[in-house]
C-alpha positions as CSV (number, residue, x, y, z in Angstrom):
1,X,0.0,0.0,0.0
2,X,1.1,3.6,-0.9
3,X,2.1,5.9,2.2
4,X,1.0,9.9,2.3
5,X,2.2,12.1,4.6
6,X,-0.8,13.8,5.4
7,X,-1.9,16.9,7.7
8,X,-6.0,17.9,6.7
9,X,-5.4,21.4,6.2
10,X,-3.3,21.5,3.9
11,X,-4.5,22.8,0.7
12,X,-1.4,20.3,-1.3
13,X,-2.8,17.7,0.5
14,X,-6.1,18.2,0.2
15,X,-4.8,17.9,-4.1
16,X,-3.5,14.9,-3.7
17,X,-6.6,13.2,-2.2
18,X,-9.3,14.6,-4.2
19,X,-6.9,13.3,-7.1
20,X,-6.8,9.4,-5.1
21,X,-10.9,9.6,-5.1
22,X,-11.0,11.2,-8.4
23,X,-8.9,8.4,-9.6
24,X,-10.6,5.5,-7.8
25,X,-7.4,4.4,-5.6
26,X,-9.3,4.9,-2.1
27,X,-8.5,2.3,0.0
28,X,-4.3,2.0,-1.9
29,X,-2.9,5.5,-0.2
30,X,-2.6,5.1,4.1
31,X,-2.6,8.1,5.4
32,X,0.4,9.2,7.8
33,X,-0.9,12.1,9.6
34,X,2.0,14.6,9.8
35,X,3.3,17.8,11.4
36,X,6.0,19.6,8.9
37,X,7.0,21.7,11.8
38,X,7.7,19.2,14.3
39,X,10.6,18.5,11.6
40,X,9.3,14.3,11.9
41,X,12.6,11.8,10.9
42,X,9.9,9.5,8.9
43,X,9.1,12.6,6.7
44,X,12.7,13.8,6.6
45,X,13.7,10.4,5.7
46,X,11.2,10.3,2.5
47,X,11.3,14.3,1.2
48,X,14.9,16.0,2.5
49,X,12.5,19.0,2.2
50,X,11.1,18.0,5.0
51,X,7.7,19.1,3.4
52,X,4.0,17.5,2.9
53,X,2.6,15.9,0.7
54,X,5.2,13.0,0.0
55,X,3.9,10.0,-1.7
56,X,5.7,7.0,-1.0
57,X,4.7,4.0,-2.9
58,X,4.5,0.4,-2.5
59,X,8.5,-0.1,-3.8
60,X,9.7,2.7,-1.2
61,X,9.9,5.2,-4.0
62,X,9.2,8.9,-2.4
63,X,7.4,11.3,-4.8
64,X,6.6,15.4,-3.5
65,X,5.5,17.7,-3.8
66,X,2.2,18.0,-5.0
67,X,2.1,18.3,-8.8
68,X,4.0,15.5,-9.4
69,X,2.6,13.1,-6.7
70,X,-1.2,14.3,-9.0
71,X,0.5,12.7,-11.8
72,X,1.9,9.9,-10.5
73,X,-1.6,9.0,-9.8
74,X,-2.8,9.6,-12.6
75,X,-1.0,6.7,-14.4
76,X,-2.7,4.3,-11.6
77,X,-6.4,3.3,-12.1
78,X,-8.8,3.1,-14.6
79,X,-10.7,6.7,-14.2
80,X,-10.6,9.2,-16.8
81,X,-7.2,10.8,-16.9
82,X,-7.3,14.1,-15.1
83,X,-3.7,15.9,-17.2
84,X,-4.4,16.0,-20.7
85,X,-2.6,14.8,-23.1
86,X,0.8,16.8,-24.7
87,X,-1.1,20.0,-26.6
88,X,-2.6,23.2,-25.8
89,X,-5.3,21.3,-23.0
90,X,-2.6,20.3,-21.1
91,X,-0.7,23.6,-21.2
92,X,-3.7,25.4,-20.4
93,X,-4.3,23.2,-17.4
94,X,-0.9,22.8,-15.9
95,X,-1.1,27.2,-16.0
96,X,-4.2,27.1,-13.9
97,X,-2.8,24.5,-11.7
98,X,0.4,27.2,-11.1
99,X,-2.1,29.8,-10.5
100,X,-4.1,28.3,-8.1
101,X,-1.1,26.8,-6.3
102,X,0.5,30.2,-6.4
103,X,-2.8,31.4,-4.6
104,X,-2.3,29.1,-1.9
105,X,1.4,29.8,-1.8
106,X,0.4,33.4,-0.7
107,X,-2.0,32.1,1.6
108,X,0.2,29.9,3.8
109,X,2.6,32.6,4.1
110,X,0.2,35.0,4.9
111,X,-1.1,32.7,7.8
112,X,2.9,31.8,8.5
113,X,3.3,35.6,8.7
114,X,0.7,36.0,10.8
115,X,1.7,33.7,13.6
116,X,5.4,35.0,13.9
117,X,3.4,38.7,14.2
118,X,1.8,37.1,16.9
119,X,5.3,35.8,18.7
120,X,7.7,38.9,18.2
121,X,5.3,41.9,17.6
122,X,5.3,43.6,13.5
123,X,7.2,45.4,11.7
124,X,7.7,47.5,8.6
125,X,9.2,44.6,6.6
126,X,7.0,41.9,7.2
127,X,4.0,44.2,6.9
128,X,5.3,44.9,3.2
129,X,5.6,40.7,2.8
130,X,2.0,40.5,3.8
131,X,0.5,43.0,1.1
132,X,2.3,41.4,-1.0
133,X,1.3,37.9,-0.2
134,X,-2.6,39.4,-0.2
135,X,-1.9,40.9,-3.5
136,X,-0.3,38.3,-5.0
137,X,-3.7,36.4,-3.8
138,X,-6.1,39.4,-5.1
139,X,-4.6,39.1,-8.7
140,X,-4.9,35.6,-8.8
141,X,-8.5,35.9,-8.0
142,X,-9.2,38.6,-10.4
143,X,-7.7,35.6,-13.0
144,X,-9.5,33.3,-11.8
145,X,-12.9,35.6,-11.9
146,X,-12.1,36.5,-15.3
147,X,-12.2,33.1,-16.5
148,X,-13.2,30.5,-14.2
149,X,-12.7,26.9,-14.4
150,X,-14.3,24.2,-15.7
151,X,-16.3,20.8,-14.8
152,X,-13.9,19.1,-12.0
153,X,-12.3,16.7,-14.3
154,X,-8.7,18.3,-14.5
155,X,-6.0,18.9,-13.0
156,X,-6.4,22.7,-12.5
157,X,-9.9,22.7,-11.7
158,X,-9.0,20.5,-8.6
159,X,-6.2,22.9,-7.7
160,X,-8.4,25.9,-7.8
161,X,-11.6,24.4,-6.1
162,X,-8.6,23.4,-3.0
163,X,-7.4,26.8,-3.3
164,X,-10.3,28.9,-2.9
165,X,-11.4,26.3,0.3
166,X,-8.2,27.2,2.2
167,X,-8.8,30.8,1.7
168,X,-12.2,30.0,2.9
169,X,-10.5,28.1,6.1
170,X,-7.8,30.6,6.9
171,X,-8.7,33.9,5.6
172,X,-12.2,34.2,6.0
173,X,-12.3,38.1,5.6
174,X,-11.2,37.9,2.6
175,X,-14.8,37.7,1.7
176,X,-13.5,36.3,-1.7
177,X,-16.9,35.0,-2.8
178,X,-18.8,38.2,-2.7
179,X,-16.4,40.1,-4.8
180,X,-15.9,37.1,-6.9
181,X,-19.3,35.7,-8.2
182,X,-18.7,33.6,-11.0
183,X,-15.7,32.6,-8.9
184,X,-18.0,31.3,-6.1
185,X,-21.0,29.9,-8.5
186,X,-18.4,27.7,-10.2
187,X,-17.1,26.4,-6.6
188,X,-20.6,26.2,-5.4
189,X,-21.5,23.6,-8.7
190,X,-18.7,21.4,-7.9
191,X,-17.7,21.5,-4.2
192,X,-20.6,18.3,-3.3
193,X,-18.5,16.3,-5.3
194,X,-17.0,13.4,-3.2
195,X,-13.6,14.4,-4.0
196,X,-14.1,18.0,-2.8
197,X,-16.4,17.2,0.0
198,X,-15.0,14.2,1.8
199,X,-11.5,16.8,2.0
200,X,-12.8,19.6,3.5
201,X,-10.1,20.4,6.5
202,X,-11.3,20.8,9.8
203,X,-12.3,24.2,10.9
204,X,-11.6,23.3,14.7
């Protein structure tokens, strides 16, 4: 059976399981529930990055980070394949994939940001990180608004729909769904799909 290093908040994570039900391969991934920051040995061991997710698979092969575990997968099973094949589809939905990876890029450091505010007080330089880590999020948005994705059946749909739900989990007043209507219709259509809704991270 396949290992993940797994921690239910995290949007990568959160990828690479809607990509395991998406596929069909529930019940071939254990989850290893994991704590980056604790620095764990086990995780070290697997991604000298020290960072989650990290696929190992049944021959002790260790795959990370996220992009590449979500196509791994997508060689395994019989589901429809979620990357399309070499041409302009493919390009077109690896870019969306980067942008809504990018968003949650800015959001972890944001919320990163914010706790070491919290421990030694803020300053001039990490409030200028922050803007930019909330406008880096903004524009992506505004891309994202202006042409949203499609049905959840690829690769950058299922980045952007895990996106857009850790924004909803750790920056709330954002309000991203009021300024962002066709934004939040599209997640709306798609987010009672089993992949999206049996992934939602805890909000406690």
């Amino acid at each position: 059976m396949m290992k993940l290093f797994h921690s239910p908040t995290s949007p990568y994570v959160r990828k690479v399981m809607a990509c395991v039900l998406l596929r069909g391969l529930q019940g071939k991934v254990e989850l290893v529930p994991t704590s980056p920051m604790q620095n764990p040995g086990d995780l070290q061991a697997a991604n000298p990055l020290g960072k989650i997710p990290c696929l190992v698979t049944e021959d002790g092969t260790a795959i990370y980070d996220s992009p590449v575990i979500c196509e791994y997968l997508d060689g395994l099973g019989n589901a429809a394949p979620l990357f399309p094949a070499p041409g302009p589809a493919r390009i077109a939905s690896l870019t969306l994939q980067a942008l809504a990876d990018g968003i949650a890029d800015a959001a972890v450091a944001r919320q990163q940001g914010r706790a070491q505010q919290e421990e030694a007080g803020p300053t001039p330089r990490q409030a200028a990180f922050q803007e930019r880590q909330l406008a880096a999020i903004r524009r992506g948005l505004a891309a994202l608004e202006a042409s949203p994705p499609a049905a959840l059946a690829e690769i950058g749909a299922v980045a952007a729909a895990c996106a857009l739900g850790y924004l909803d989990l750790r920056l709330p007043e954002l309000g991203w769904r009021a300024t962002h209507p066709k934004l939040a219709a599209w997640l709306a259509s798609v987010e009672a799909s089993p992949a999206l809704s049996r992934t939602l991270p805890p909000t406690a």
